[in-house]
N, C-alpha and C positions, 0 to 999 in steps of 0.2 A: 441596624439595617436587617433586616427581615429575608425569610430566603423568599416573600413573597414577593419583595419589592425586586429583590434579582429578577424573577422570573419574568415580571413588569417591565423592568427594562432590559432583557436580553431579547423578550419579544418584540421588543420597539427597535434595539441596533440591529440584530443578528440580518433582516432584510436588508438594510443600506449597505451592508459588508457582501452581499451577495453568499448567507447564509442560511437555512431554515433551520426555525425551532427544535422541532419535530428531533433531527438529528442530535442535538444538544440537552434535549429534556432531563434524561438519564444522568447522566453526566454534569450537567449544570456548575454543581460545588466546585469542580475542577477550576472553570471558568470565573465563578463570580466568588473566587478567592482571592485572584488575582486581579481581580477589577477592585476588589475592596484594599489590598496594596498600595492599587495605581492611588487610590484614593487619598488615603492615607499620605504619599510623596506630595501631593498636591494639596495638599491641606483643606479637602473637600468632605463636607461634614455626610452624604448620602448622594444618589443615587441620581437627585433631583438636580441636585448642583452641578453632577457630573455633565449630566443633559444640557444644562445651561453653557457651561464652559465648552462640552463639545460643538456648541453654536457658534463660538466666538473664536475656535481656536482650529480651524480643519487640518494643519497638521497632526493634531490628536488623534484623528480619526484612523492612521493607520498606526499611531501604538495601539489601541482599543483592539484596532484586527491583529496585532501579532500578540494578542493575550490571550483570543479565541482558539486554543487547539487543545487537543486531547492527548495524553499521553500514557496509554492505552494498548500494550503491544506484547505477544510474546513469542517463542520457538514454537512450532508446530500448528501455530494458532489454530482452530475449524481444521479439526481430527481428517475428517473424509476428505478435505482438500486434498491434504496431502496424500492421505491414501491413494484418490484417483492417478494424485498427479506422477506417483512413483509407482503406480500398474500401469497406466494408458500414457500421460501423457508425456512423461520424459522421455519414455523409450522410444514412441514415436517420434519423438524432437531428435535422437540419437540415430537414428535409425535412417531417419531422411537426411543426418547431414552428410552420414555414409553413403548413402545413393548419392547425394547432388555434392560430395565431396568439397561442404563445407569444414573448412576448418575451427570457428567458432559457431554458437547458438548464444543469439545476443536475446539479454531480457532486462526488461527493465523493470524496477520496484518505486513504484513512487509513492510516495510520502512512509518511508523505510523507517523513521523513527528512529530506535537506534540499534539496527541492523540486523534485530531478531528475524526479519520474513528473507533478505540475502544470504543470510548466513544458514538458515535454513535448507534453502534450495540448496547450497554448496552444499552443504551435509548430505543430502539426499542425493547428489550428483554424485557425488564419490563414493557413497558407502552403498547403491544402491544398486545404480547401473554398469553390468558388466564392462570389464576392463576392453571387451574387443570390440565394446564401442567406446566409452567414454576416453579411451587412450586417442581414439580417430579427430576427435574433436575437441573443444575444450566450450566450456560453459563461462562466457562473459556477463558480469552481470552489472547493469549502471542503477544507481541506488541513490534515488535524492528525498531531500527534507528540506523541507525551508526555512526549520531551523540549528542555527549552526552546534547550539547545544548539547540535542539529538547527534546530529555528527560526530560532535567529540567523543561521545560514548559509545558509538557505531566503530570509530577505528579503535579506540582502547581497546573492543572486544571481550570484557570483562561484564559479567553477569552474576547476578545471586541467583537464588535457587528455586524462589517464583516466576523468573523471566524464561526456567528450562523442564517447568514442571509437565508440561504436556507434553514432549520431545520425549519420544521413548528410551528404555533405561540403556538401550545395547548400542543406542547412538550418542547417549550423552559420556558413554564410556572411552567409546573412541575418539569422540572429536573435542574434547575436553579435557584440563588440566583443573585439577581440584587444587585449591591452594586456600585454607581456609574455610569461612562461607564463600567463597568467589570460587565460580569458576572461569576459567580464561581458555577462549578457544583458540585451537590450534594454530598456528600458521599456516597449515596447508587449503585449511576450510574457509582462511582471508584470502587467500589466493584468489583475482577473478573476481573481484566484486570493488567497482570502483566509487565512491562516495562522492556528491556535487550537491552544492548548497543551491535549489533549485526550489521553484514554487511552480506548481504545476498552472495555477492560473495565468501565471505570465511565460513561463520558458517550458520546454519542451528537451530532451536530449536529443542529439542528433540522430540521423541514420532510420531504420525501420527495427524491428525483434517482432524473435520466435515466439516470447513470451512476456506479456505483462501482466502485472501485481496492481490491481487497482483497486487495493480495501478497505474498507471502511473510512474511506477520503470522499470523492466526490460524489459518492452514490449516497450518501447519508450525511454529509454536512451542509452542501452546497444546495442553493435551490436551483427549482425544475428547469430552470432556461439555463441556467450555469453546467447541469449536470450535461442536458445534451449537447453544448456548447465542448466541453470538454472530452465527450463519448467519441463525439465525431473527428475530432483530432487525435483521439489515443484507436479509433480504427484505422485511421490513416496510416497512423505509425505500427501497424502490425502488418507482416509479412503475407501475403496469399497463403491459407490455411493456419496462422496463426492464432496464440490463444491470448483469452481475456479470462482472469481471475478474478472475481468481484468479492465483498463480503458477504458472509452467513445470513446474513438479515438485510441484505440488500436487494435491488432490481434494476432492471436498465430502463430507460424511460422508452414506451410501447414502438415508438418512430421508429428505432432501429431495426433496418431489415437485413445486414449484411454477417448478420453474426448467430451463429446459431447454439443451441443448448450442444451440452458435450456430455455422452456417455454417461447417463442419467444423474451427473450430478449440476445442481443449479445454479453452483457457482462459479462455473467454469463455462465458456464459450469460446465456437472457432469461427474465425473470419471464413466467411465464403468466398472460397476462389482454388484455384490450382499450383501446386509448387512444382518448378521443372524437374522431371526425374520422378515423380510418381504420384500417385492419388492423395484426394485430398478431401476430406470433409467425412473421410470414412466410419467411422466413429458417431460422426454428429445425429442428434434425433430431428424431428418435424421443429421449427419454432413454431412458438405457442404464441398465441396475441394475449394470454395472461402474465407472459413475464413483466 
């Protein structure tokens, strides 16, 4: 089996899954390693048969989709993210929940992988933001995957040394236990970060946040009606002035007019509107009709 004939039929499922190409190109092998597996259990000689039996057996059709995912993820991931988000925008997340005397800043991470982008932010809440805010409040963060595997590796909390290579060295000191090649993070830095076996195309967490994680998920896997199908319910779920963190090489489909660029970095956007207790959208540039 040929990596052409993957390419052949991942462009023929990846639509019916309500996924595009495009997103998958790169990455592919990942993908059609594990279809040649599926193959294999089933005693199917290529690609062609697979096609056939997926006709006759539509149960199939949703192992086929939980084979589709990338696994793909690390600490600090897209350097400037984080940089903005620990100049501008945590301190303003801390800072308004001192004015409107919230006691938590809820965020959500969806499709968390295995916990490197939650555990991140913790790190960055604690080591970064002064103590006479971060003591006022506290940082809740809901963290899902929809696969349970990723999970299990997200509470272990246990990492080798490419999952913390980008995370700078004075933070991997602090929040880190070296034991080995493994490092195992802290307890304090689990704190606050709850894990739900979740697929963002069918369930949602409850409640609204200050902040959500939406990378390299549905802006790059999903196709164009699925992406703004999903946009417009994850602005739903953001707070009045709330932020949207998307991936490095992603965009939001042109419709959306309720979110605006944040503080010239392009991966980050704030819902437009007002939060009780003070200004909102302060920060934000003009939106652009090229995002």
């Amino acid at each position: 089996m040929t990596d052409q004939r993957g390419v052949e039929f991942l462009q023929w499922c990846l639509p019916k899954l309500g996924y595009q190409w495009k997103g998958f190109r790169k990455v592919r092998r990942q993908v059609c390693k594990r279809i040649k597996a599926r193959l294999l259990d089933l005693d199917l000689k290529d690609y062609f048969a697979y096609r056939t039996y997926l006709a006759h057996n539509e149960a199939e059709w949703n192992t086929l989709d939980s084979l589709c995912y990338i696994t793909i993820s690390r600490f600090y991931r897209d350097t400037s993210v984080f940089e903005t988000l620990v100049a501008c925008v945590l301190p303003v997340l801390a800072q308004r929940a001192v004015e409107t005397n919230e006691a938590e800043i809820r965020c959500w991470s969806a499709g968390c992988c295995a916990g490197e982008e939650p555990y991140t932010l913790q790190i960055l809440w604690h080591l970064t933001i002064p103590p006479e805010l971060s003591d006022k409040s506290s940082l809740k963060i809901v963290a899902s995957d929809r696969y349970s595997h990723n999970l299990k590796r997200a509470k272990a909390s246990v990492y080798q040394e490419g999952s913390i290579k980008e995370l700078p060295q004075a933070f991997v000191r602090e929040a880190f236990i070296r034991s080995g090649g493994d490092y195992h993070l802290k307890p304090c830095f689990r704190a606050g970060v709850e894990f739900r076996a979740q697929d963002i195309r069918f369930k949602f967490p409850e409640g609204e946040f200050d902040l959500v994680f939406c990378r390299n998920l549905v802006f790059t896997y999903f196709e164009k009606h699925l992406q703004l199908e999903m946009l417009n319910k994850i602005v739903e779920k953001l707070k009045p002035a709330g932020f949207l963190i998307i991936g490095a090489h992603e965009s939001l489909p042109e419709c959306e007019n309720r979110l605006l660029p944040y503080s010239g970095c392009q991966q980050i956007y704030q819902k437009v509107g007002r939060r009780p207790g003070g200004n909102s959208n302060r920060h934000a540039t003009a939106f652009s009709e090229t995002v």
